[in-house]
C-alpha positions as CSV (number, residue, x, y, z in Angstrom):
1,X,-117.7,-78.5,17.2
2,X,-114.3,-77.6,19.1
3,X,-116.6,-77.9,22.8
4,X,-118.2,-81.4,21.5
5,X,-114.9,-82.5,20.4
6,X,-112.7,-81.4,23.6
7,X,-115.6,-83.3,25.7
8,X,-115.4,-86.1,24.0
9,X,-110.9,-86.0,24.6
10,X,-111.8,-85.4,28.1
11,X,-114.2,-88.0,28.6
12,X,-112.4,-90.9,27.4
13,X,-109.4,-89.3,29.5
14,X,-111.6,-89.7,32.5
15,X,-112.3,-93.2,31.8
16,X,-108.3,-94.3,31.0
17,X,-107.8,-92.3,34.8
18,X,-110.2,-94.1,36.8
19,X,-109.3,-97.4,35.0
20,X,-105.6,-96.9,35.9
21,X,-106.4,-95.7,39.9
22,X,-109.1,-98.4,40.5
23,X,-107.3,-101.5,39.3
24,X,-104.0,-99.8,40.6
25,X,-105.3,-99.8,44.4
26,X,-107.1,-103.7,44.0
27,X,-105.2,-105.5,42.1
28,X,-101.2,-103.8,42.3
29,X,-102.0,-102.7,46.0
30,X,-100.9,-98.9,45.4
31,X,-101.2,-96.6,48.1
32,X,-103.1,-93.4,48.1
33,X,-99.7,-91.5,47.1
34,X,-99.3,-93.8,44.3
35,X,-102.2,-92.7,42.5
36,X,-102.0,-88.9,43.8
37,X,-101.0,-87.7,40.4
38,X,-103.8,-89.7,38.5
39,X,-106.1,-88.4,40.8
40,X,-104.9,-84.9,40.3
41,X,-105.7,-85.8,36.5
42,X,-108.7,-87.2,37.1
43,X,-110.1,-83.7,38.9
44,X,-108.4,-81.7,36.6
45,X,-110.1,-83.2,33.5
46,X,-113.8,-82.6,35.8
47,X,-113.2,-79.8,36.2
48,X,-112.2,-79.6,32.4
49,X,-115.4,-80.8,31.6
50,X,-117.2,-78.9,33.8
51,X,-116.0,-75.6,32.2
52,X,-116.5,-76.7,28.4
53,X,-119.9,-77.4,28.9
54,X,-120.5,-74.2,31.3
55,X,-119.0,-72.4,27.9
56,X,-120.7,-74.3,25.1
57,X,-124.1,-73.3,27.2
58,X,-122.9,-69.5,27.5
59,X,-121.9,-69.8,23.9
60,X,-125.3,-71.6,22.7
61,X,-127.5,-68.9,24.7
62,X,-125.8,-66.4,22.9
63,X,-126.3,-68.0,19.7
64,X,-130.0,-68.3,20.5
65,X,-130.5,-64.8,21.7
66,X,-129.0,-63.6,18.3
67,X,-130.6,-66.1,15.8
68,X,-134.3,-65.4,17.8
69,X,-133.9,-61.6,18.0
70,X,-132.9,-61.6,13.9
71,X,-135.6,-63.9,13.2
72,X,-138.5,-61.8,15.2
73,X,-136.9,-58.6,13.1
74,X,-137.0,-60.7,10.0
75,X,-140.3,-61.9,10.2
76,X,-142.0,-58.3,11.5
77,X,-140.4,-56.8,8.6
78,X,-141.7,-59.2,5.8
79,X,-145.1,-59.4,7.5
80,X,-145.0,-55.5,7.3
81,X,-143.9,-55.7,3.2
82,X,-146.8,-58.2,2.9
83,X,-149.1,-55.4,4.0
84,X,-152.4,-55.6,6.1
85,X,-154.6,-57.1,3.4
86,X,-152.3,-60.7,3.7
87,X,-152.5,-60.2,7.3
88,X,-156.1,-60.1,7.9
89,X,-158.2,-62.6,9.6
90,X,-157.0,-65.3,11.5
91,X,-153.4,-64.8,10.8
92,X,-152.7,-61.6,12.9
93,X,-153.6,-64.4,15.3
94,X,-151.4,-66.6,14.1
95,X,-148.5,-63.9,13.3
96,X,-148.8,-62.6,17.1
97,X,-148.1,-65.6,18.3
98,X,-145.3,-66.7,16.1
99,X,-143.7,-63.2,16.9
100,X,-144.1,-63.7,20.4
101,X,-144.2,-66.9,21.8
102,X,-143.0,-68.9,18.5
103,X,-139.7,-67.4,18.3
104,X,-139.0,-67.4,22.1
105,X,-139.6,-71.4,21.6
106,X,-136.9,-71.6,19.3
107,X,-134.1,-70.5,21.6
108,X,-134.2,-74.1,23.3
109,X,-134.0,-75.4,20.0
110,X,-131.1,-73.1,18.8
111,X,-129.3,-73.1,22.4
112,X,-129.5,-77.4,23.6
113,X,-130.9,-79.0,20.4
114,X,-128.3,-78.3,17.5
115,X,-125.2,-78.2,20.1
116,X,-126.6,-81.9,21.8
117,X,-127.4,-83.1,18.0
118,X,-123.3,-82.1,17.4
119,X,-122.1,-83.7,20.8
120,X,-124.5,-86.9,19.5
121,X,-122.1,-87.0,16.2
122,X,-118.6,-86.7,17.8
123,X,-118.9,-88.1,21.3
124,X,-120.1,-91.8,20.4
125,X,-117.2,-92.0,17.7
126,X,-114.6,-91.1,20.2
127,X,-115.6,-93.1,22.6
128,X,-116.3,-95.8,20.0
129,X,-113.0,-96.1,18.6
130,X,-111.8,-95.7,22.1
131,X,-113.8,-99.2,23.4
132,X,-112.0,-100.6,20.1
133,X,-108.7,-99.9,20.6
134,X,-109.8,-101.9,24.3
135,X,-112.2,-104.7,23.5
136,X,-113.7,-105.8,19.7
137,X,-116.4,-107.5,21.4
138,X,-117.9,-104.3,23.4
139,X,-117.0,-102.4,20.0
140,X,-119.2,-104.8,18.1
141,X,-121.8,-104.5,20.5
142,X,-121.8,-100.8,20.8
143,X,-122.0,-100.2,17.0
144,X,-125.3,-102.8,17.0
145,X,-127.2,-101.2,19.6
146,X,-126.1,-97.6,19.3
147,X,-127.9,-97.2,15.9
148,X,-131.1,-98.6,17.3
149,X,-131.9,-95.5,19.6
150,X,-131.8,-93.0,16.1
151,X,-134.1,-95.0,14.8
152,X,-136.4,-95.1,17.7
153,X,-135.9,-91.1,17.9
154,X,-136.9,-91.1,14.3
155,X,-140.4,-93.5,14.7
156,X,-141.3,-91.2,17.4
157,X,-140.2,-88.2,16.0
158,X,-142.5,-88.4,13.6
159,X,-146.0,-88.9,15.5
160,X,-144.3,-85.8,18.4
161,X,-144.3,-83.5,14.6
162,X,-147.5,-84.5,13.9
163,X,-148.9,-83.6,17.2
164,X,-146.7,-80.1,17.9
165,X,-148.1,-79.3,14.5
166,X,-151.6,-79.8,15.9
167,X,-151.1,-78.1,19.3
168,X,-149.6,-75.1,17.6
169,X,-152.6,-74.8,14.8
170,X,-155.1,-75.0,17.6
171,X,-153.2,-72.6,19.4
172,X,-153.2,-70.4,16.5
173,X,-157.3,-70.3,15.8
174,X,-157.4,-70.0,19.9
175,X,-154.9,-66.6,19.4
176,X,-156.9,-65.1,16.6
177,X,-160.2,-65.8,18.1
178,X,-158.9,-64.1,20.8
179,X,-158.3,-60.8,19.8
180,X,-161.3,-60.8,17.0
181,X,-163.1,-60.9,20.5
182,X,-161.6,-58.8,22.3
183,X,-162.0,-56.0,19.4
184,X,-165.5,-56.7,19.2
185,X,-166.2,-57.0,23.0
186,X,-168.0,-53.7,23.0
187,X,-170.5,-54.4,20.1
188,X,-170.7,-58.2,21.7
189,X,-171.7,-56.5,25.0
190,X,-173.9,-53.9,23.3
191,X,-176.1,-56.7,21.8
192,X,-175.6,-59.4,25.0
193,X,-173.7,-62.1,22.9
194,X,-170.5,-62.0,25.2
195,X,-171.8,-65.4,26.4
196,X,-171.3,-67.3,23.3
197,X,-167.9,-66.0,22.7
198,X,-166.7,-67.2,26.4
199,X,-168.7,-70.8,25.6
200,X,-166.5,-71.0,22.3
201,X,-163.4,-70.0,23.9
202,X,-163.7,-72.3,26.6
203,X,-164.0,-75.2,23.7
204,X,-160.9,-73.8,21.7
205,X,-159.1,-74.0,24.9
206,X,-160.1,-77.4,25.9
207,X,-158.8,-78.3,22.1
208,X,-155.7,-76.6,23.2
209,X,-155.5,-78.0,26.3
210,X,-155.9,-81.7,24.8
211,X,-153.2,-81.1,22.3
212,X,-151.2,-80.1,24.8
213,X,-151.3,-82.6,26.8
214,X,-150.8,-85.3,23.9
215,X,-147.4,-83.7,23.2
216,X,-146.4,-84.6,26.4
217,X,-148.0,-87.9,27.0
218,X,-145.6,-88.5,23.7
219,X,-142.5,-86.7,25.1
220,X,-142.5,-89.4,28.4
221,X,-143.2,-92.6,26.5
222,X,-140.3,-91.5,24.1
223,X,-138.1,-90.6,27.0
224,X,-138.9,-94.0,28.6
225,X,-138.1,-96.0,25.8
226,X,-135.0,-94.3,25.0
227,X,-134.1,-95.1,28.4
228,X,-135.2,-98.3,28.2
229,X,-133.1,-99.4,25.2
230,X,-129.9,-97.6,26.3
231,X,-130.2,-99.5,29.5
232,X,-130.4,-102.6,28.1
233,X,-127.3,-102.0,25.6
234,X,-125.1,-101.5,28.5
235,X,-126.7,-104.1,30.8
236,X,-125.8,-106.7,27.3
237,X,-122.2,-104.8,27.3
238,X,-121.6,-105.4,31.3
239,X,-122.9,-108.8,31.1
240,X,-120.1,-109.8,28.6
241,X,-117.3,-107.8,30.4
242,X,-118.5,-109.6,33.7
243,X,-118.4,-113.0,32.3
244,X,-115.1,-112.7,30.2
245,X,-113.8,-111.5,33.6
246,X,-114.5,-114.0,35.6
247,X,-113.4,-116.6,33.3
248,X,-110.0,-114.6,33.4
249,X,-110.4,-113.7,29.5
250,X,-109.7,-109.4,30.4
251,X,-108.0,-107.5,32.9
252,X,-109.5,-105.4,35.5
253,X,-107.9,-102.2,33.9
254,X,-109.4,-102.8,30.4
255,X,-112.9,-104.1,31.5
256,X,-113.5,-100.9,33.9
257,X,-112.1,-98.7,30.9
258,X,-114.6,-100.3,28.6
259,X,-117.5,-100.2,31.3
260,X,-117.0,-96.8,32.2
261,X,-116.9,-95.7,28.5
262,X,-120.2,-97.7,27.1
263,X,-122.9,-95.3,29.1
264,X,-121.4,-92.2,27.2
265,X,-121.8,-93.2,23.7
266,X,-125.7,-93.6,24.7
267,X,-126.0,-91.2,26.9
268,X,-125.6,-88.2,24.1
269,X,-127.8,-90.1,21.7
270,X,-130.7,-90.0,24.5
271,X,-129.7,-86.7,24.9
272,X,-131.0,-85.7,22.0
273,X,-134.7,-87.3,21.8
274,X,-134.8,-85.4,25.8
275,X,-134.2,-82.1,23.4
276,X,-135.9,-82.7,20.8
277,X,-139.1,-83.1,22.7
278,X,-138.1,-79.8,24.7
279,X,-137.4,-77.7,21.3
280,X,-140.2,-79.9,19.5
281,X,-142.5,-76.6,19.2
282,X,-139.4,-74.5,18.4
283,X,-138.9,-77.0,15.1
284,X,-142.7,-76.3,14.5
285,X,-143.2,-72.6,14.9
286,X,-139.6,-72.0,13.1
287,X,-141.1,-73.8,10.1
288,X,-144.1,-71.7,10.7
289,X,-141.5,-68.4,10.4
290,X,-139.9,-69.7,7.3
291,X,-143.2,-70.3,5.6
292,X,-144.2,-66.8,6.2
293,X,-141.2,-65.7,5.2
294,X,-140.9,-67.5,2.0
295,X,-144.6,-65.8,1.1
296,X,-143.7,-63.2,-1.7
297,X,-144.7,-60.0,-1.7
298,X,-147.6,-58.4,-4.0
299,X,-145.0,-56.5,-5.5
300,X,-141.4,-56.7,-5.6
301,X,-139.6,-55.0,-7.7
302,X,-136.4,-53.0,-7.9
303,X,-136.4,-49.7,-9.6
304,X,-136.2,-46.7,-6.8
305,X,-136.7,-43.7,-9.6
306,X,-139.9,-42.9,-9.8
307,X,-140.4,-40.6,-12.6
308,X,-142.6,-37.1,-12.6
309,X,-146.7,-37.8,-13.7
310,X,-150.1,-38.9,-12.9
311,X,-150.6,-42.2,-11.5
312,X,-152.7,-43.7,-13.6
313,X,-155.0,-47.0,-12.9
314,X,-155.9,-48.3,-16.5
315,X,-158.7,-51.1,-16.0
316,X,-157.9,-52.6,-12.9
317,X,-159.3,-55.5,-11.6
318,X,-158.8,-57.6,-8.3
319,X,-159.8,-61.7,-7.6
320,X,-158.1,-62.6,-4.4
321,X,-156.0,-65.6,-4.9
322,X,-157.9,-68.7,-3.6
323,X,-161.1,-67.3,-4.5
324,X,-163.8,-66.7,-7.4
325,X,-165.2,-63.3,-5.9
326,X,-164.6,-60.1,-8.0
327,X,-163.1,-58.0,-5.1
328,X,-162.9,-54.9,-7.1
329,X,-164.5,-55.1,-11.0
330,X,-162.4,-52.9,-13.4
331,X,-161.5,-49.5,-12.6
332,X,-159.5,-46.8,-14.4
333,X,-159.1,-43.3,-13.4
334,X,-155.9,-41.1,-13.2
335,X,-154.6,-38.9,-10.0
336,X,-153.2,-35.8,-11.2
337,X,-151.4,-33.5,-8.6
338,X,-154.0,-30.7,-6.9
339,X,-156.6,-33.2,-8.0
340,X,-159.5,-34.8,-5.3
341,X,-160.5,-38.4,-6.6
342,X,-163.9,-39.0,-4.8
343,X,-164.2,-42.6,-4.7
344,X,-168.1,-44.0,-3.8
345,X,-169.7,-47.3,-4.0
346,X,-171.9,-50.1,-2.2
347,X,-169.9,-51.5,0.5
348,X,-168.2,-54.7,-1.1
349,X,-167.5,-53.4,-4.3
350,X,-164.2,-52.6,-3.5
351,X,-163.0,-49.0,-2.3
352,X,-160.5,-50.4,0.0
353,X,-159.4,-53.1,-2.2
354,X,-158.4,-49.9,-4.6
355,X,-156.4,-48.5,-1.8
356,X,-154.5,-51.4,-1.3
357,X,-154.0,-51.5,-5.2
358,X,-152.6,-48.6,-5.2
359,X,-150.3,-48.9,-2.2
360,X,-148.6,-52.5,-3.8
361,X,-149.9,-55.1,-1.4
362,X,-152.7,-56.6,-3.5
363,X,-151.5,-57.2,-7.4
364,X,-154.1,-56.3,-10.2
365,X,-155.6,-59.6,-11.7
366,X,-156.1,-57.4,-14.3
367,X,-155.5,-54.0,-15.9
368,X,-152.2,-51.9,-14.5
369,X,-151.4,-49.3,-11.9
370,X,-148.7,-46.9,-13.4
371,X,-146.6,-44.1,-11.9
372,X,-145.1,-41.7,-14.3
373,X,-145.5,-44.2,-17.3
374,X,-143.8,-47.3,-15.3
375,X,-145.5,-50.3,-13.5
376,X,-146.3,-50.5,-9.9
377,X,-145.0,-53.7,-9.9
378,X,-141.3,-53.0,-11.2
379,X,-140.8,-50.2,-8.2
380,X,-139.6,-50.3,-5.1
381,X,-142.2,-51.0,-2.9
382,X,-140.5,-49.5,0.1
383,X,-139.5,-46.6,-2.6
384,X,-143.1,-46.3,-3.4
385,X,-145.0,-45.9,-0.5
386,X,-142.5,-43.6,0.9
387,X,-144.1,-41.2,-1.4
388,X,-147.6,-42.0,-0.1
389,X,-149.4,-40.3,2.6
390,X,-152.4,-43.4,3.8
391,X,-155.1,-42.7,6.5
392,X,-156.9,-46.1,7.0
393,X,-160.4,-46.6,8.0
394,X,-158.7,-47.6,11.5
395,X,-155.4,-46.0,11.0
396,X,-152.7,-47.7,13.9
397,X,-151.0,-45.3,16.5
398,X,-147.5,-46.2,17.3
399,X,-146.9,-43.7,19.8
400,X,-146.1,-43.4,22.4
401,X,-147.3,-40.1,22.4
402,X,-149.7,-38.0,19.6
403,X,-146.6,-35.4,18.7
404,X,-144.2,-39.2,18.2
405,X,-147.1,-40.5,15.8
406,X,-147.5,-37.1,14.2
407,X,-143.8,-36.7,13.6
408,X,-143.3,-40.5,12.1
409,X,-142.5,-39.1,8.5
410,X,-140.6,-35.6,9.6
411,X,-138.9,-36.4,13.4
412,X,-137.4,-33.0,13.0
413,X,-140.4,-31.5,13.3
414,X,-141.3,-28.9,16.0
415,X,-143.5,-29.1,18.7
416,X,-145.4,-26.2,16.2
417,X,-145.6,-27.8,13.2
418,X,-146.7,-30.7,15.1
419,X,-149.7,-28.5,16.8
420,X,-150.2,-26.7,13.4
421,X,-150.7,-30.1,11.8
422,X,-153.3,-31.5,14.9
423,X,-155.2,-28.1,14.2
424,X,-155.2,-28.2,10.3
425,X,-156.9,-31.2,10.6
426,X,-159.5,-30.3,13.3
427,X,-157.9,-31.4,16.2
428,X,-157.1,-29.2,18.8
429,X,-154.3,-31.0,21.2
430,X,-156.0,-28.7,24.1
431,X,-159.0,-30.9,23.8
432,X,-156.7,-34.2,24.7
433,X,-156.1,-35.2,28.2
434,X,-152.0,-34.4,27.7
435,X,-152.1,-32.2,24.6
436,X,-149.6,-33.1,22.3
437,X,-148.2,-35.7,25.0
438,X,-151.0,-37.6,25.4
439,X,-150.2,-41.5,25.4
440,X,-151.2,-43.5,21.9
441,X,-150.6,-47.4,20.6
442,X,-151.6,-50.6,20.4
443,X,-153.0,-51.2,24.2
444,X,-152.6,-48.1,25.9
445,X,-154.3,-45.2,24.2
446,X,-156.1,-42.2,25.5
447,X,-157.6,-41.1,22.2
448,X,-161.0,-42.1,20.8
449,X,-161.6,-43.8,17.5
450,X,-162.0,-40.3,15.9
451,X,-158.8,-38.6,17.7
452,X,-156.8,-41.6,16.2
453,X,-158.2,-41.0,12.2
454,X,-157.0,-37.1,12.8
455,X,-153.9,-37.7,14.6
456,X,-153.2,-39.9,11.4
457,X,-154.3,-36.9,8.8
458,X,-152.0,-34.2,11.1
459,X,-149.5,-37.0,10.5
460,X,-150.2,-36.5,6.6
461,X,-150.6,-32.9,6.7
462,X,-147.2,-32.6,8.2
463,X,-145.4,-34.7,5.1
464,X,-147.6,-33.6,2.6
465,X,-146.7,-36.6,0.2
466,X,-147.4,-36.5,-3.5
467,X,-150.0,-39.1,-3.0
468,X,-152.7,-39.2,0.1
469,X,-155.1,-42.1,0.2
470,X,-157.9,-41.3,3.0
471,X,-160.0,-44.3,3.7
472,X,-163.1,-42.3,5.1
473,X,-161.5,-40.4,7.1
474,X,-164.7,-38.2,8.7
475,X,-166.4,-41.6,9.6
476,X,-168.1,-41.3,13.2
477,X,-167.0,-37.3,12.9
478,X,-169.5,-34.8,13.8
479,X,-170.5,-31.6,11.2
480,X,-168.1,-29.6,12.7
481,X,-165.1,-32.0,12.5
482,X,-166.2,-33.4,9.0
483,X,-165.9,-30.0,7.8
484,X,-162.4,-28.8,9.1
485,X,-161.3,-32.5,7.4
486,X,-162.9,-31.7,4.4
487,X,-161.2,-28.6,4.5
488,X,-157.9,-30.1,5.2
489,X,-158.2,-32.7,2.4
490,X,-158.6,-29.7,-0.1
491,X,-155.6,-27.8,1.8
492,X,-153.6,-31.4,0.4
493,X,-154.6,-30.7,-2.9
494,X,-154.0,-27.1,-3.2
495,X,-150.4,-27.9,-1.8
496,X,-149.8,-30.4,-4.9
497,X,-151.1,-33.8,-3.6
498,X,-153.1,-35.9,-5.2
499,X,-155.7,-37.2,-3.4
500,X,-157.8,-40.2,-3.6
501,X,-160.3,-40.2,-0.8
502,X,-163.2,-43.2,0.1
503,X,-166.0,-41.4,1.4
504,X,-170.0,-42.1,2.0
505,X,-170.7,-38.9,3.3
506,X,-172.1,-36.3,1.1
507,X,-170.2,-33.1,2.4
508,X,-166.7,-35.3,1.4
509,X,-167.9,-36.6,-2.2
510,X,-168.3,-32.9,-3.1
511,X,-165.0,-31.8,-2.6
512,X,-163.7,-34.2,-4.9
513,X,-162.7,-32.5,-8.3
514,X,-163.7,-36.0,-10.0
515,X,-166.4,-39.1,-8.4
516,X,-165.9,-42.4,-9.4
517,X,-168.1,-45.0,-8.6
518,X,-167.3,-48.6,-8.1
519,X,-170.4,-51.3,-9.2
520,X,-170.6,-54.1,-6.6
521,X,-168.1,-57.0,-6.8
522,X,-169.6,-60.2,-8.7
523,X,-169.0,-63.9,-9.2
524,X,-166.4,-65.1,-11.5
525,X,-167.7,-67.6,-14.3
């Protein structure tokens, strides 16, 4: 406010100088060292302006930087408390590329669009009330045609939404499509099908592509008229000054004053529909952010005492809002500590569903999950599931190294523990290509697919959390591994974990103390 407020002083200051040193030299026939000192004004207040808007630019980066790297933070962190079951499908798609390229497109708006919306506000009425305190006829004319570019900015703000709203969901499926195929690429090679995947790329692209190019098409013709009308307005503001001047109705002074003072109450106003178009996908993916971000939690609740006891699923049922599929029919069973709950069923009848239950991101339609006699759903869930150990069916290695992922719930422990923990659960870090150095994450990882489920038990083993859920954690193991994990999930138990493990294979469902047995997920009526 203080920048758009000093440029708008400084501009009307500009005008009033050259007004004075112009009809000074032609019509009172002052000399150069007459208007020295106006001219000394006159660069002074340039180089005034020049170094307000050098600083509201420094100041607006800044502010962009900030409100973009809170906003990425903000929106990891919520996606994280959602959990993976609201992230899967197309919206880890969708979520990449709001994390990534979404919130860098929202600096432009941030940094040029809000401080050229302010400058659009306080400019125009300075200079405004400036042409009226010089001529009521350019005043009149200015406060006629000034409002018409707004409302232009507005008709064609709307269809440039509409489109960026297009282009961004197109880029979205074109995202999510991406890296379901890229995951799959081996299985897709295995069975010769990589084909159709590039065919329907190539045909989310071209949608892309399309959409693309109608945002633009729109930004020009906006740009154009904009230009267009605030052209005219000061051609119809000119012609009157030219005409009352010849006919001796205004001075030279005051017509150049008001001349030189009508372009800048349009030229912010156009200002603005050139930034909006430039920060139109920043509007869109920033409402993107706040719609993720206004998604609540499975749980949320607020109590971080979590009293001594079993945990204790009473009838437990799941429907996954949006649908009429039974994604888990009711359960109960309770997980004592030193307890193994062998969990077995059909595939689809819900076993991970359970897991996710029981860590708070999916609420029970019906029945209740309770931890020492209180709901699930009045804890903490960060409180919670800092008391649970989880190895997913394709557990995610942060890195970078094995002995960083290992050590995510102790970092003070030693290099030992750490190689004590890779052994207890059959992995010996001499087999990996740098031992307990060896790089892990998202795309740069020299573990396999089975090195990755036992760097995540070690990870457990290390903790030993009251509560371990193992989502078949021996799956694509041969004999000899499945047996040192069978041997390390009963090592959990005997240490005072309770452990609820998802298994299929035979060796695993007999080192559970009790089996339960889910029935395959059904229709609701």
């Amino acid at each position: 406010m203080a920048v758009a407020a000093g440029t708008a002083v400084l501009v009307v200051a500009q005008a009033f100088c050259l007004g004075d040193a112009i009809s000074g030299v032609f019509i009172d026939g002052e000399s150069l060292s007459d208007v020295l000192p106006v001219i000394g004004l006159l660069a002074a207040i340039v180089l005034g302006r020049a170094l307000l808007s050098s600083a509201g630019d420094v100041l607006a980066q800044r502010m962009a930087t900030r409100t973009s790297r809170e906003l990425r933070a903000q929106l990891l962190a919520h996606v994280v408390r959602l959990g993976p079951v609201w992230l899967s499908g197309e919206r880890r798609g969708q979520v990449a590329t709001l994390a990534t390229r979404g919130i860098d497109s929202v600096e432009p708006y941030v940094a040029r669009y809000l401080p050229q919306l302010v400058i659009a506000v306080v400019v125009p009425i300075t200079v405004g009330f400036a042409i009226l305190t010089q001529d009521l006829l350019a005043a009149v004319l200015v406060a006629v045609t000034a409002p018409l570019i707004p409302v232009f900015m507005a008709l064609i703000g709307m269809y440039t939404q509409s489109a960026t709203a297009k282009q961004w969901s197109t880029l979205g499926v074109l995202s999510g499509h991406f890296l379901d195929v890229v995951a799959g690429l081996p299985t897709l090679k295995a069975f010769r099908r990589e084909g159709a995947q590039s065919d329907r790329m190539a045909e989310v692209d071209r949608q892309y592509r399309k959409a693309t190019m109608g945002v633009l098409r729109v930004s020009f013709l906006s740009s154009f008229a904009l230009e267009l009308l605030a052209t005219l307005s000061v051609a119809i503001i000119a012609v009157a000054i030219g005409l009352r001047l010849v006919n001796g109705e205004m001075d030279l002074r005051t017509g150049l004053v008001v001349l030189i003072l009508a372009p800048e109450v349009y030229l912010p106003i156009r200002q603005v529909g050139a930034q909006f178009h430039a920060a139109a996908d920043g509007i869109d993916a920033a409402e993107q952010v706040f719609a993720v971000l206004g998604t609540e939690p499975a749980t949320s609740g607020t109590r971080t005492d979590v009293p001594p006891g079993p945990v204790v699923v009473d009838g437990v049922s799941v429907v996954y809002p949006g649908s009429d599929l039974v994604s888990l029919a009711p359960v109960s069973l309770a997980l004592e500590p030193g307890r193994v709950v062998a969990v077995v069923g059909p595939s689809g009848a819900g076993k991970t569903t359970l897991l996710a239950a029981l860590q708070g991101f999916v609420a029970p339609s019906g029945g209740s999950i309770t931890a020492g006699g209180v709901d699930l759903r009045d804890l903490d869930p960060a409180t919670w599931r800092a008391r649970l150990g989880v190895v997913a069916q394709d557990p995610v290695l942060v890195g970078p190294t094995v002995a960083d992922d290992v050590r995510l719930r102790r970092p003070s422990a030693s290099d030992a523990e750490v190689e004590a923990a890779l052994r207890g659960a059959g992995l010996d870090p001499a087999t990996l290509p740098a031992g307990a150095a060896t790089r892990v994450g998202d795309l740069a990882s020299d573990v396999s697919a089975g090195q990755r489920r036992r760097v995540a038990l070690a990870r457990v083993l290390l903790d030993r959390p009251p509560l371990v859920l193992l989502d078949e954690p021996t799956a694509g193991l041969d004999d000899i591994a499945e047996s040192e994990v069978v041997s390390a999930v009963r090592r959990l138990a005997a240490d005072g974990s309770a452990v609820v493990v998802v298994a299929h294979r035979p060796s695993l469902v007999e080192a559970g103390d009790t089996v339960v047995e889910l029935s395959a997920a059904e229709v609701t009526s």
